[in-house]
C-alpha positions as CSV (number, residue, x, y, z in Angstrom):
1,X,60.1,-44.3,-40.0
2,X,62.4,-44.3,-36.7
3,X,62.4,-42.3,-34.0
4,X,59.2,-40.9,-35.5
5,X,57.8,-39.5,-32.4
6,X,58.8,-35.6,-32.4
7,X,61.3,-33.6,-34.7
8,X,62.5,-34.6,-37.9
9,X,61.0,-38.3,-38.0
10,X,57.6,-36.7,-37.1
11,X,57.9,-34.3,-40.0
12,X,59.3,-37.0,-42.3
13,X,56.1,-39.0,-41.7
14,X,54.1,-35.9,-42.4
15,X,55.5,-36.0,-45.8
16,X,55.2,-39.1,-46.8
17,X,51.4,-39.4,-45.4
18,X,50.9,-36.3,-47.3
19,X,52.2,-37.5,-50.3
20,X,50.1,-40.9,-50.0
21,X,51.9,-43.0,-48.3
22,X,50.8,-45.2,-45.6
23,X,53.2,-44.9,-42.9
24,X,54.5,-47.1,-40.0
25,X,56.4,-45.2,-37.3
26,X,58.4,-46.4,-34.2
27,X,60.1,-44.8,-31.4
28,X,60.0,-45.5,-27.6
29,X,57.4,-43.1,-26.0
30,X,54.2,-44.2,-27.7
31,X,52.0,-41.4,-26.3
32,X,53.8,-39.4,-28.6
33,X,54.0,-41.9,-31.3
34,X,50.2,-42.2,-31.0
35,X,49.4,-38.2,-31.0
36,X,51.4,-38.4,-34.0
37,X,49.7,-40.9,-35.5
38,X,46.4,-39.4,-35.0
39,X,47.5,-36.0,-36.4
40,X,48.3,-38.1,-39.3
41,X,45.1,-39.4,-40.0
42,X,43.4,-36.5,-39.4
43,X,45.0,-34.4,-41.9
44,X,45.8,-37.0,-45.1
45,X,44.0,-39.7,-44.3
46,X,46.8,-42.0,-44.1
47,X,46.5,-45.8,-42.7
48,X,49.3,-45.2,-39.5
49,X,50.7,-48.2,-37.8
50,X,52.1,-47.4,-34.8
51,X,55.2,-49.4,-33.4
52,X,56.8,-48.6,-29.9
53,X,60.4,-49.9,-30.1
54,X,63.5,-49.0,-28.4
55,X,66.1,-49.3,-31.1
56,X,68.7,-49.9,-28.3
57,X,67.4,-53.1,-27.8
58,X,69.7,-55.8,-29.5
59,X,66.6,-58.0,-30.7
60,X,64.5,-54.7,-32.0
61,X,65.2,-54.4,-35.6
62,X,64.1,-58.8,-36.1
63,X,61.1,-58.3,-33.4
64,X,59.8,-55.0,-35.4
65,X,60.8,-56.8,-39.1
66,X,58.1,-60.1,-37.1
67,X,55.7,-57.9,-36.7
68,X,55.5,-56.2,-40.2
69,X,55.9,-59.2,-41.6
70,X,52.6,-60.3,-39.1
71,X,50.5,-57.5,-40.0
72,X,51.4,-57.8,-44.0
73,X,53.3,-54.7,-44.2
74,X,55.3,-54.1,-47.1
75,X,58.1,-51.2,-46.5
76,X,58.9,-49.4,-49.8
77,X,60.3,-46.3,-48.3
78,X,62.7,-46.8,-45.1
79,X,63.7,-43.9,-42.9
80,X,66.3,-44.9,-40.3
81,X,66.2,-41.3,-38.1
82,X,66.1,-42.6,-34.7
83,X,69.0,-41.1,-32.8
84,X,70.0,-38.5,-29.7
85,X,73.5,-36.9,-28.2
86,X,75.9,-38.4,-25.8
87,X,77.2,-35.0,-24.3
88,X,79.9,-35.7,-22.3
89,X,83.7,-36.3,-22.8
90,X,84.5,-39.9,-23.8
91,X,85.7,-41.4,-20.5
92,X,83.8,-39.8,-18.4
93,X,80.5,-41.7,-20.0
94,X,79.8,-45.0,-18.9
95,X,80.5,-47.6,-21.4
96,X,77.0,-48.8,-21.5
97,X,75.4,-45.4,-22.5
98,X,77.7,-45.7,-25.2
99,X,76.9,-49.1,-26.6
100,X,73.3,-48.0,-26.2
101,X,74.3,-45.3,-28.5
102,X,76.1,-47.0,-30.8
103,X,73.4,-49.6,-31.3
104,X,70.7,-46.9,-32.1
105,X,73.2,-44.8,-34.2
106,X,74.8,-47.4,-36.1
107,X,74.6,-51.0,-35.4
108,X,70.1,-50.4,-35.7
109,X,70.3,-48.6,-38.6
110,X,72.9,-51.5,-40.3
111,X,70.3,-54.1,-39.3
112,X,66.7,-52.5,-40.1
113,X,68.4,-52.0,-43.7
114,X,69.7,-55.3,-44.2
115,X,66.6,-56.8,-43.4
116,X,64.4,-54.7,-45.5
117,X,66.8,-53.7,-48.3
118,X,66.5,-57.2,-50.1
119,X,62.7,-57.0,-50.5
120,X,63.0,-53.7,-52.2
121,X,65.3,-55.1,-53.9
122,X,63.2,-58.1,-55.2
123,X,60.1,-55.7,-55.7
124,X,62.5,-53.2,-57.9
125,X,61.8,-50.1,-56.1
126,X,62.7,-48.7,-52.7
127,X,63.6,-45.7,-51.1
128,X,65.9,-45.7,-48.1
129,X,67.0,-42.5,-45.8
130,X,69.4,-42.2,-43.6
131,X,69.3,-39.4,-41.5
132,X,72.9,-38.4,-40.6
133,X,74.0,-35.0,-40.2
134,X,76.7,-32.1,-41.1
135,X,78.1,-33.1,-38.2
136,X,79.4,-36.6,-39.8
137,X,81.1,-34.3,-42.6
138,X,83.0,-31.6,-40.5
139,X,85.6,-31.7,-37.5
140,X,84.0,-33.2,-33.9
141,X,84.0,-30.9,-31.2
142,X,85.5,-32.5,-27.5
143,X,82.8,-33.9,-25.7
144,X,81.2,-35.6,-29.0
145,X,83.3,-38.4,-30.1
146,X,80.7,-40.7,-31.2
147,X,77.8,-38.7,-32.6
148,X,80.3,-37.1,-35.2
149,X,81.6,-40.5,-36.4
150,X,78.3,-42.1,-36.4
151,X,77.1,-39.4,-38.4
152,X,80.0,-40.2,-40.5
153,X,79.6,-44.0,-40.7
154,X,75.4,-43.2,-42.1
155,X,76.8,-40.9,-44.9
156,X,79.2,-43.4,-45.7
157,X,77.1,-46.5,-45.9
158,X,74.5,-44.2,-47.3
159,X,77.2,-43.6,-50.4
160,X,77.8,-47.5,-51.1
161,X,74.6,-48.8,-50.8
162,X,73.1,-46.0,-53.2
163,X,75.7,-47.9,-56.0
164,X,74.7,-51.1,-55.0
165,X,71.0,-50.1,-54.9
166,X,70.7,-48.0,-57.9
167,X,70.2,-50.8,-60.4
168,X,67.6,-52.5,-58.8
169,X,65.4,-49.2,-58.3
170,X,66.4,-48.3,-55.1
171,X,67.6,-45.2,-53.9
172,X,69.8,-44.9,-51.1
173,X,70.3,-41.1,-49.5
174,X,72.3,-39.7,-46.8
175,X,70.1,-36.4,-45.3
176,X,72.6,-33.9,-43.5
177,X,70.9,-31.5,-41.8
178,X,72.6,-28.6,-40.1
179,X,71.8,-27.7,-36.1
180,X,67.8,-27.8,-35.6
181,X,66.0,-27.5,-33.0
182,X,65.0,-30.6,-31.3
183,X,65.5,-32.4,-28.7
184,X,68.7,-33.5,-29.1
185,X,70.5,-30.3,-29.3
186,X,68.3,-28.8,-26.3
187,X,69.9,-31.7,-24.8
188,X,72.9,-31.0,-25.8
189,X,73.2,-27.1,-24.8
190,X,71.5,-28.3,-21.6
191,X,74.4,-30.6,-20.6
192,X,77.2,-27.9,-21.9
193,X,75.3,-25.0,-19.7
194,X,75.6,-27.3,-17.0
195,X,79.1,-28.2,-17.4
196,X,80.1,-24.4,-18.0
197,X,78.7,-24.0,-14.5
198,X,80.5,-26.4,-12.8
C-alpha cells in the first residue's frame, strides 16, 4: 500500500488488515506510517511492515521491491495510492515539481506494477488497485493540467492490464473517487484561497 500514511491509503490498509491481510505500507513521513501501523495491530492483529519511501525517488520502486524480496514478502494485493496536487498553472510551476509529480503519479505506479505484476502472475492470483480519480474521467480545470491526465493515464492502464491480467487470476481495478477530504484537496483550496487573494 502507497502513500499509506493518512487518507485513503490509511483506510485501504485498514481493510485489508481487517479482512486478514498482512499489510506492508509506504509513504514518506514514517511517524505517521508507524502510528498507522500500530493502530493496525492493535485492532486486527495484523503483521505491519512499515516502509518509508519517497516514490519521487527514481531508484524507489527496485530499492522497496530489494527489500520485500529481503524480508520474504510476498505481495498478493498491490495498491498504488500515493499521490498529491500540483496547484498552480502549468508554467508558472517549476519543471522539477513536475517531474517529481509525474514520477509519483505515473511513472511509480508503471514501475511498482511491472515489478510485482509477474509474480502474481506466476502464483495465479493477485489483486492490483489503482487509485485514480473522477478527475481522470471529466474535463481539467486551469491550474491542474497534470493531476487530471495522470488520473487519466491510471484508469487507462488500469483498463488494459485488467484484460491482460484476468486469465491469470489477477484482477486489475481503477478506484475513482469523487472530492474527499484529505490532504491533497486542503492543499489544493489552500493554494486557490491564496491565489484569489492575490
Amino acid at each position: 500500500m502507497t502513500g499509506a500514511s493518512s487518507g485513503i491509503g490509511a483506510a485501504c490498509a485498514e481493510v485489508f488488515a481487517a479482512n486478514g491481510f498482512d499489510v506492508a505500507i509506504t509513504a514518506r513521513r514514517e511517524a505517521r506510517l508507524q502510528t498507522v501501523a500500530a493502530g493496525l495491530r492493535e485492532r486486527h492483529g495484523a503483521a505491519v511492515h512499515v516502509f518509508t519511501v519517497d516514490h519521487a525517488d527514481p531508484a524507489s520502486a527496485a530499492r522497496l521491491c530489494e527489500e520485500l524480496a529481503a524480508r520474504g514478502l510476498t505481495v498478493d494485493a498491490l495498491v498504488n495510492n500515493a499521490g498529491y496536487g500540483v496547484p498552480g498553472l502549468y508554467n508558472a510551476v517549476p519543471w522539477q515539481v513536475h517531474e517529481d509529480f509525474l514520477r509519483v503519479m505515473v511513472a511509480g505506479v508503471c514501475e511498482l506494477t511491472y515489478r510485482l505484476m509477474p509474480g502474481m502472475i506466476e502464483r495465479g492470483y493477485g489483486r492490483i488497485v489503482n487509485v485514480a480519480s473522477l478527475a481522470g474521467l471529466v474535463p481539467a480545470p486551469a491550474g491542474h493540467a497534470l493531476y487530471g491526465a495522470s488520473k487519466a493515464f491510471l484508469i487507462k492502464m488500469s483498463e488494459a492490464l485488467a484484460h491482460e491480467g484476468r486469465p491469470h487470476g489477477v484482477h486489475v481495478t481503477a478506484l475513482c473517487p469523487v472530492r474527499c477530504r484529505n490532504a491533497v484537496t486542503r492543499a489544493c483550496r489552500a493554494s486557490m484561497s491564496s491565489s484569489a487573494r492575490s
